[in-house]
N, C-alpha and C positions, 0 to 999 in steps of 0.2 A: 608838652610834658616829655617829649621824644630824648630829652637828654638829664645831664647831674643837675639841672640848676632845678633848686628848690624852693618852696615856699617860704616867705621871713617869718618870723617867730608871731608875730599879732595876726597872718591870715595863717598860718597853723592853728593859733588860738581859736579862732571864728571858725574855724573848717571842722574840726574836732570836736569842740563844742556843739556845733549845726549834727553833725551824728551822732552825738551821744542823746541829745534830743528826738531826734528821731530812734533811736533803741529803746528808752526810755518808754516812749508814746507807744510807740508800734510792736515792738518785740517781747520787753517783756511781759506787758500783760499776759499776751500770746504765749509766753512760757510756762509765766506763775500756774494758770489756770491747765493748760496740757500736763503739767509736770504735780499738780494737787496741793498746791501752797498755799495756805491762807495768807499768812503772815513768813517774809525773810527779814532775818536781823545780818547784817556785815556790821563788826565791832570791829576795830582795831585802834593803833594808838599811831602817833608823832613816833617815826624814826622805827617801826615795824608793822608798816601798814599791808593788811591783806591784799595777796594781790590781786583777788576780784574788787575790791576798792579803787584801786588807780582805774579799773574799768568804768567806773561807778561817779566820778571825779573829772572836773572841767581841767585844762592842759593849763590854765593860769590860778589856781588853786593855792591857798594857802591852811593845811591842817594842822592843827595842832591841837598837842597833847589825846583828849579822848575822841574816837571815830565812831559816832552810830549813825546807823541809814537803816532806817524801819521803811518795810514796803508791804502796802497790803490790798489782800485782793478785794472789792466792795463789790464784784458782781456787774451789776447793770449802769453801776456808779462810777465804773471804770477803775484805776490802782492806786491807791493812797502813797506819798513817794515824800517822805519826814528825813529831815537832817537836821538829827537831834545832837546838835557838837558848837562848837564855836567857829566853825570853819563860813565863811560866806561865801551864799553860790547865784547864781545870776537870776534874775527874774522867772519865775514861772519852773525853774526843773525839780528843785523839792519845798513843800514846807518847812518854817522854820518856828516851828513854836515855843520856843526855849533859846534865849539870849544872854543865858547867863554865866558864869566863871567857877560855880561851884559844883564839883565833880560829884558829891554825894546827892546833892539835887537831880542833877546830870541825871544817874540811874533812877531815883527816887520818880522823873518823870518818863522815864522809859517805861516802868511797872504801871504808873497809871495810863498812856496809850496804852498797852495791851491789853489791860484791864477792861478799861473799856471798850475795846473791837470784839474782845471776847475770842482770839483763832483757836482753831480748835488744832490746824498743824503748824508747826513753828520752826522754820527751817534756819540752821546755825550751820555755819560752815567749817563743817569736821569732814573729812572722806575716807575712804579706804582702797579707790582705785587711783583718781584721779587728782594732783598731787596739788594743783590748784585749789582744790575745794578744800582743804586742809587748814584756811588762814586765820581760824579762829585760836588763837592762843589760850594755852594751859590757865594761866592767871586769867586769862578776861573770862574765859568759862565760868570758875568757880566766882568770879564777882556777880554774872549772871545768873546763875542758882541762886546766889544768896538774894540777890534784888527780888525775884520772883516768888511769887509764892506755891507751894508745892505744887500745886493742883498745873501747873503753865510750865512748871518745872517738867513734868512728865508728858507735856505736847513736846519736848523740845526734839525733835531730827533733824539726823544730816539733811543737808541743801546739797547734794555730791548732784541728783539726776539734773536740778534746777541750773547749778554753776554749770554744769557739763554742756547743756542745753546754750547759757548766757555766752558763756568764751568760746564757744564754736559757732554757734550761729552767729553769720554777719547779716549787717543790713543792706537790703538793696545798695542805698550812698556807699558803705564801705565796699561792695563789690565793686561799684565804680572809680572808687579812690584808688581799690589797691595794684589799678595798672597804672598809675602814677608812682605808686611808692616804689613796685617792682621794675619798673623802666629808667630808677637812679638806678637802683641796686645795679641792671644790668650795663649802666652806661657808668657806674665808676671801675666796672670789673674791666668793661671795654679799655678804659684809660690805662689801666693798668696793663694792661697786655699790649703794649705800645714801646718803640723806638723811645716817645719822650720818658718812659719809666725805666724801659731793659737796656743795656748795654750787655751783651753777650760778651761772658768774659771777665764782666766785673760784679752783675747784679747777682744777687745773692737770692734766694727765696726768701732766706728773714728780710732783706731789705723791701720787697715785696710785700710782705704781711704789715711791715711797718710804714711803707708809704700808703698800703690799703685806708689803715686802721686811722693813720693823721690825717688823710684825705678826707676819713668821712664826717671826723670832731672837728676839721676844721667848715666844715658844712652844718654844723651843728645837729649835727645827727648824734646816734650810738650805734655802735658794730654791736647783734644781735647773739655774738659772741666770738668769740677768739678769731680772727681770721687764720687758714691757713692758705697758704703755698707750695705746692709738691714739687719739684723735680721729678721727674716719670723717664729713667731711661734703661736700658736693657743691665743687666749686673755685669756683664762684661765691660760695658762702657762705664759704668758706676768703679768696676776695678781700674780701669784703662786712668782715671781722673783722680782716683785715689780715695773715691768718696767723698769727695767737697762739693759744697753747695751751690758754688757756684755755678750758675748759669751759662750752656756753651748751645752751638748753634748745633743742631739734632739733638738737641731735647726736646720735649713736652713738655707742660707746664700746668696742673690742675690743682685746680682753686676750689676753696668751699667757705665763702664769705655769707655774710647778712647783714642789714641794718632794720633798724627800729624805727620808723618814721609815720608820724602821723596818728601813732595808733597802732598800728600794723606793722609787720616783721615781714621778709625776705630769707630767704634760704637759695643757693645757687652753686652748683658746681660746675662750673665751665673748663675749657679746653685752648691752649694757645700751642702751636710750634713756632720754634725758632728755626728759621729757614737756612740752609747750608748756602754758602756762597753758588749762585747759579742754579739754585732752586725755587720754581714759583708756586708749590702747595707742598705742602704733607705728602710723606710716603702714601701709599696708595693701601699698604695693609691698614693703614692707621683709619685713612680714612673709608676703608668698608667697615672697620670694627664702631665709628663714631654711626654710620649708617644702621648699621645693627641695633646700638643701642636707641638709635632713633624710633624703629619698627619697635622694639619693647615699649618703648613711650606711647607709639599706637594702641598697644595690648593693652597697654595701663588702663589708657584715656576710654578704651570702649569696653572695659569691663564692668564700670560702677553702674551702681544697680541701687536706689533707694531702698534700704533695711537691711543692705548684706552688713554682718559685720567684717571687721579689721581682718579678721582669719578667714573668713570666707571670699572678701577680694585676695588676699592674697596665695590663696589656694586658686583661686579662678586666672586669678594673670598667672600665675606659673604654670599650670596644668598646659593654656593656651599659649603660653611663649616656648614651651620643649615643643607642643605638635608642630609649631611654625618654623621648629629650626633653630629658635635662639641659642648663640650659643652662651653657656653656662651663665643662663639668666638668674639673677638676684633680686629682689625687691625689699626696698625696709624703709617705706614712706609712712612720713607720720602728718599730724594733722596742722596747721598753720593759721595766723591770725592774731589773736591777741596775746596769746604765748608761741615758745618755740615747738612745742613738743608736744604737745596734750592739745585741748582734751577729747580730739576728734578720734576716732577709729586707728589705731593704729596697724600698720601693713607690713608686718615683720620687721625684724632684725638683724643686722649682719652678721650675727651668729645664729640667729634663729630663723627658720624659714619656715616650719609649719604651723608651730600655736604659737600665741602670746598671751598668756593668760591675764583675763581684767582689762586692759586697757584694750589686747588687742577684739574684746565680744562688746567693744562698744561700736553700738549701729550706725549706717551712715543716713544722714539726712541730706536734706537739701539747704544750700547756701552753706556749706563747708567749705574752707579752704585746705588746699596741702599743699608739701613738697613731693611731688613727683621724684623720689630717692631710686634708684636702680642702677646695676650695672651687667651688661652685657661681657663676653669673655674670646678673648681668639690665643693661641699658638701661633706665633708672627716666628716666618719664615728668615726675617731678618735679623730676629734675635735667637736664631738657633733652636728653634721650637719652644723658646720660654712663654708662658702664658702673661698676658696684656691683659687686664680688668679693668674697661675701660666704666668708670663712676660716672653718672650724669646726675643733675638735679634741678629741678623745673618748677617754679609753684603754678597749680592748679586751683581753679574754683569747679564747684559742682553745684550746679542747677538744675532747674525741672528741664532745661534743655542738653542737659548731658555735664562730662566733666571737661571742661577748657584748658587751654593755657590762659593764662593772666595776660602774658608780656610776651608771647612767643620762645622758638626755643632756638638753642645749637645747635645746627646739623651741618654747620660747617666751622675749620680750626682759626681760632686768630690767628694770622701769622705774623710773626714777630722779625 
């Protein structure tokens, strides 16, 4: 797995499938019941489907038009797991007790399951922190009131702790998987920071973002969003060039790419120089400032604590990165996995560094994934005391053994 070559689209299917099986069997129950659910409803439709639904959903899937997935708790009988739609799902992940094309039917049988489980709490995914949990649409709400009758009507709440709990927690298999997804992520970033991609002189940073971005559709992946490509060089030299993008030998080069593969998402900022004729590493300010930020990465990795939240890690790594010295430490890591951004603990902002209200007082558990987001800061004697913020970004898991790296990290520059 040590490189870009990836899995074909049929053992993606089976691999993907094989853990959502396993989430399904092991996690949620384990969620419903800690989090106080009788009964969740995920509704959505063909062409605006919730995005806790693609979670919910095999990788070779066909849904259309109306989306129900009833899940309920039975106690000692273990979790009722109903796919009541037209969509077909593989043997044994949900029941399918309704096979029919008529959509008033469709709800007409949603009312009678619930009727008869009798839940007394009915969780529907509306939120108010967390942006995922929000995917129950305006329209399907009120078709749902109306299917119901009062009395089921007035069980109905947010599923925000339940979702929060589902898209953050992974499973053991997906801790395992996600150093494979993370080890393209870092081997197509590697490629790019390469003689066969830069010609110094002529490559461009756009042209960079757009060999990233083709590189990984033609892998049949998704870039996790916009790739960028910085040019990193002193404002004198930025005058000296006239401001063009183009790529020359004493730049830097930092990246902040991801892809989507498997299930699971990537986030990564790395670090390339371009070496001046008869140079064999980075300036040497460059590389104690890349050292630096590596030590903040330390701080990072041995602050997490099961229960602090988002504001209280990031109060404890910065309090610990000034007594150590850091200089003009930053932090603003968020949580990683089945989305980019949510709906784990989030650990500041790059405009914000002490609270984050709502997302940042959600607690951390165990089997969380992140991006280790941070940067360190120096006055480089080279660029005439201008300040150098040097960005890193690293995805981490956290376990009953502490917070990790996935995939390892950078602590030293590509050189180009």
């Amino acid at each position: 797995y040590r490189s870009a070559a990836v899995l074909p689209l049929r053992q993606r299917a089976e691999v993907t499938t094989r853990i959502l099986r396993e989430r399904l069997d092991n996690l949620l129950p384990a969620l419903m019941r800690e989090t106080g659910y009788d009964m969740w409803l995920v509704l959505c439709q063909e062409d605006d489907y919730d995005p806790v639904f693609r979670t919910l959903m095999h990788f070779d899937s066909w849904c259309p038009i109306l989306q129900m997935l009833v899940f309920l708790d039975r106690g000692e009988a273990g979790l009722e797991r109903i796919n009541l739609s037209m969509t077909r799902t593989p043997p044994g992940l949900y029941e399918r007790p309704w096979t029919g094309t008529d959509h008033e039917e469709q709800w007409t049988v949603l009312r009678q399951i619930i009727e008869e489980r009798d839940p007394q709490r009915i969780g529907i995914n509306i939120g108010s922190v967390q942006w995922a949990a929000g995917g129950l649409t305006h329209n399907l709400y009120n078709q749902l009131v109306q299917a119901l009758p009062q009395r089921y009507v007035e069980r109905l709440i947010s599923a925000e702790p339940l979702v929060t709990r589902w898209l953050a927690a992974l499973s053991e298999g997906e801790i395992e998987l996600y150093r494979h997804v993370v080890s393209v992520a870092h081997a197509l970033l590697a490629e790019c920071y390469s003689r066969a991609v830069i010609v110094p002189g002529v490559t461009t940073s756009d042209d960079l973002e757009w060999h990233y971005w083709q590189r990984v559709a033609d892998l049949g992946l998704e870039v996790s969003f916009k790739p960028f490509f910085n040019i990193v060089r002193s404002k004198r030299r930025w005058d000296e060039l006239g401001g063009l993008r183009v790529i020359h030998p004493g730049d830097m080069i930092h990246s902040d790419v991801g892809i989507r593969y498997l299930g699971l998402i990537s986030d990564n900022q790395e670090w390339a120089y371009i070496l001046r004729p008869g140079e064999g590493d980075a300036p040497e300010e460059y590389r104690r400032l890349l050292a630096e930020g590596n030590r903040l990465q330390d701080i990072y990795l041995a602050e997490f604590r099961e229960g602090l939240t988002g504001n209280e890690l990031l109060s404890n790594i910065l309090r610990r990165a000034q007594r150590e010295g850091i200089g003009y430490p930053k932090v603003y890591s968020h949580s990683l996995g089945h989305c980019l951004h949510e709906p784990g603990p989030l650990i500041g902002l790059p405009w914000e560094q002490e609270n984050c209200p709502g997302r940042g007082d959600v607690p951390l558990r165990e089997n969380y994934a992140f991006t280790m987001e941070l940067s360190a800061g120096a006055e480089l004697a080279a660029w005439g005391g201008e300040l150098l913020r040097m960005s890193l970004e690293e995805d981490v898991v956290y376990t009953r053994e502490g917070c990790r790296l996935i995939d390892g990290r950078q602590d030293q520059f590509y050189l180009v």
